[in-house]
N, C-alpha and C positions, 0 to 999 in steps of 0.2 A: 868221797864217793858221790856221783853223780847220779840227780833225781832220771829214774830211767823214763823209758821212751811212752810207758803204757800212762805213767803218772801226766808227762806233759800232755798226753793227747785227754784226757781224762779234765785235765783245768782248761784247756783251752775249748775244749767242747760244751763245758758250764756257763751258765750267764754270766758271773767274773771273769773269765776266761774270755769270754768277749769280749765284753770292756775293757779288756787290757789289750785286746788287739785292735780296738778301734779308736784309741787313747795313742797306741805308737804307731799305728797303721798312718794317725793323721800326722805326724809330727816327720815319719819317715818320707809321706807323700810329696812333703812341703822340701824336704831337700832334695830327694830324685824325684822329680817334678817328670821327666824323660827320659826312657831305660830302652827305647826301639832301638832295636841294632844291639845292642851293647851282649858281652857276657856276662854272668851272673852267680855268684856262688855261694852261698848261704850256709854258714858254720854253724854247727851247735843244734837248734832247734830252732830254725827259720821259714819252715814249710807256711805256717801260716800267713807270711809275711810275703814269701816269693811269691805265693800266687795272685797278689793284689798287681803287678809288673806288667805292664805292658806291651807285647810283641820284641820282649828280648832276644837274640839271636841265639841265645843257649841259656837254660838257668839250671840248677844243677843245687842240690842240697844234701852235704856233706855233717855225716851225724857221725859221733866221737863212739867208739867203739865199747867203751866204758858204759854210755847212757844207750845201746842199740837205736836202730833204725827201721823206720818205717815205709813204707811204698808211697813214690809220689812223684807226681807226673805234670810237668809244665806246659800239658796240653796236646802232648803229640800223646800214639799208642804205645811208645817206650817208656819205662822207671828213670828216673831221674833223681836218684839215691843213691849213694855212695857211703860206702862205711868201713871207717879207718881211724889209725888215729893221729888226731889232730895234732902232733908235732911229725908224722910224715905223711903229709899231703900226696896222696898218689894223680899228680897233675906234672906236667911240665911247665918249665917256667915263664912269666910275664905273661898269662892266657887270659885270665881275667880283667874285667875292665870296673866291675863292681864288685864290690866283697862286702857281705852283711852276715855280723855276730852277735846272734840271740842263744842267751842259754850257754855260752860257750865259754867266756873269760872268768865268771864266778867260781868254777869246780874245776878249774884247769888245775894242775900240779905243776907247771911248766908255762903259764902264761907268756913268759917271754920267746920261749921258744916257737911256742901255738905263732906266735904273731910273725917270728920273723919267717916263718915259713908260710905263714898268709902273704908278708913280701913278696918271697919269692914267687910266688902263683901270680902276683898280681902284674898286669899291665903297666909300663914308664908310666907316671902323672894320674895312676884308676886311683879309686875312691872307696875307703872305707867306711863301715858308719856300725859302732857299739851300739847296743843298747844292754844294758846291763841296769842293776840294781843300783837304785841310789843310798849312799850309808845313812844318808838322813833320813829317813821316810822311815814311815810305821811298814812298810811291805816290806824292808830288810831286817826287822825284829819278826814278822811272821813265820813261823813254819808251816802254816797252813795253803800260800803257794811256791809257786819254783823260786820266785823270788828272796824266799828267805833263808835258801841256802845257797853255802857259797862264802866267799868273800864281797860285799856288796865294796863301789867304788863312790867316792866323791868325785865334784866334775873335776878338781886338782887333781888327785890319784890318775886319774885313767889320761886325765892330757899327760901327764908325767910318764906315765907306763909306754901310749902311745909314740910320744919324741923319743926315750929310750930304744924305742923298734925301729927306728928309723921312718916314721910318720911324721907330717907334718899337721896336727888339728886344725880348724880352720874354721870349725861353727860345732855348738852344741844347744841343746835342747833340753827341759824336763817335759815329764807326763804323767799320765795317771797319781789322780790327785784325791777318788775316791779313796776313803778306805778299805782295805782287805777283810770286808766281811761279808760273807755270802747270804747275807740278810734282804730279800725283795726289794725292800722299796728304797734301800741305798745301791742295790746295784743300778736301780733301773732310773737314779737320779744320777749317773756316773756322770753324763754330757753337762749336766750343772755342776758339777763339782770340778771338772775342768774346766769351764769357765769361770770361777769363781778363785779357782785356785793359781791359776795365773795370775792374778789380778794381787791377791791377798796373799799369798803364803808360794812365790813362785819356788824357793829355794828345795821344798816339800816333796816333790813329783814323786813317785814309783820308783819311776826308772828316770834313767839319766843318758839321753842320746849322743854320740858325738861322732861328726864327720871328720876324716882325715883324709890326708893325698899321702902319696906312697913319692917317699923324694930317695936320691943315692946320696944324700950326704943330708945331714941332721945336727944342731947344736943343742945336742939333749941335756938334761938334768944332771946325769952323773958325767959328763963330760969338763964340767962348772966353766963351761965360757968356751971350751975347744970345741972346733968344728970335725968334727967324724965323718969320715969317707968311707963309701961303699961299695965293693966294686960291682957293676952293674951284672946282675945275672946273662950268664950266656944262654942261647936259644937251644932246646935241646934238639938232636937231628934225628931222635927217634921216635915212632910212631905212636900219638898220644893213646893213653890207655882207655878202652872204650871207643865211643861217638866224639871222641874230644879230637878233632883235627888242626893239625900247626897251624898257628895263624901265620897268616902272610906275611914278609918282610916288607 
């Protein structure tokens, strides 16, 4: 069962709640450095994350039907919310150019599925990027935030999961290195304790970041050494659903 939509706005509105978003905010920053032009699409519970993005050409934040959704807007007078569920993506294929999954791989039922159909959405050579729960970390033994439900991942688990869907990993990251307890004067030490924690206990982080490329052919895990072909999704020739217009050939 998935932590619903009133609870994540509820932590993320808290001063922990914060810190957790400016612990991955910084870490997310450093791999998409540059998102102008691009499109954008945000699984799971990523609002707070899309709106740090820079003059994206479309960003778009798809909540899993299971966890509800909430109103939210990439700066135009439209919503820019979408609510479905996350093994059928009501998008056409190869549209996306970025794909970012907060909240979304932990309480899946079907991970593999959820992913290959984030494939499909996504653009030849776009770019994913997890953040998910790290197994190590005291915030995947908490039930006190989102993080501690779920299935949490090691950074082996999730590159493994990732190759399986047909991903290629290519950089990963940890974060949030406070501890999960809503105690004043540890939240408001959070920026030391990512410093610190880098340094001394990197393995430790929260969460566990990981960027991947979206490839048509993958030498995964359960493959043990064979190369798995894909065949490239075809462009669909009917009219995207909503404000989503075909991109150009």
């Amino acid at each position: 069962m998935r932590v619903d939509v009133l609870a994540l706005q509820r932590f993320y509105a808290s001063p922990l709640g914060a810190a957790v978003h400016r612990a991955a905010s910084r870490r997310l920053g450093a791999l998409w450095p540059n998102t102008s032009g691009l499109d954008i699409l945000g699984l799971g519970y990523a609002t707070p994350y899309l709106s740090a993005f820079k003059d994206p050409r479309r960003a778009v934040a798809m909540m899993p039907a299971a966890q509800g959704a909430e109103p939210w807007s990439a700066g135009a007078d439209r919503v820019s919310t979408t609510l479905a569920e996350e093994t059928r993506l009501p998008f056409m294929d190869a549209v996306f150019d970025r794909v970012l999954l907060v909240h979304a791989l932990e309480e899946c039922d079907a991970a593999h599925a959820m992913l290959r159909e984030v494939w499909r959405v996504m653009a030849p050579e776009g770019r994913l990027v997890v953040i998910a729960a790290n197994r190590w970390s005291l915030w995947a033994q908490s039930d006190a935030t989102p993080f501690g439900h779920g299935r949490p991942y090691s950074r082996t688990q999730l590159g493994m999961l990732l190759s399986d869907s047909m991903f290629e990993p290519v950089v990963s990251a940890r974060a949030l290195y406070a501890p999960p307890i809503t105690w004043s004067p540890l939240v408001r030490a959070a920026e030391a304790f990512e410093r610190v924690g880098e340094l001394l206990w990197p393995a430790q982080g929260g969460v566990v970041l990981m960027e991947a490329v979206k490839r048509l052919y993958a030498d995964t895990a359960r493959s043990r050494g064979r190369v798995l072909l894909a065949k490239a999704p075809s462009r669909s020739t009917q009219e995207a659903p909503g404000n989503l217009p075909k991109r150009d050939l």
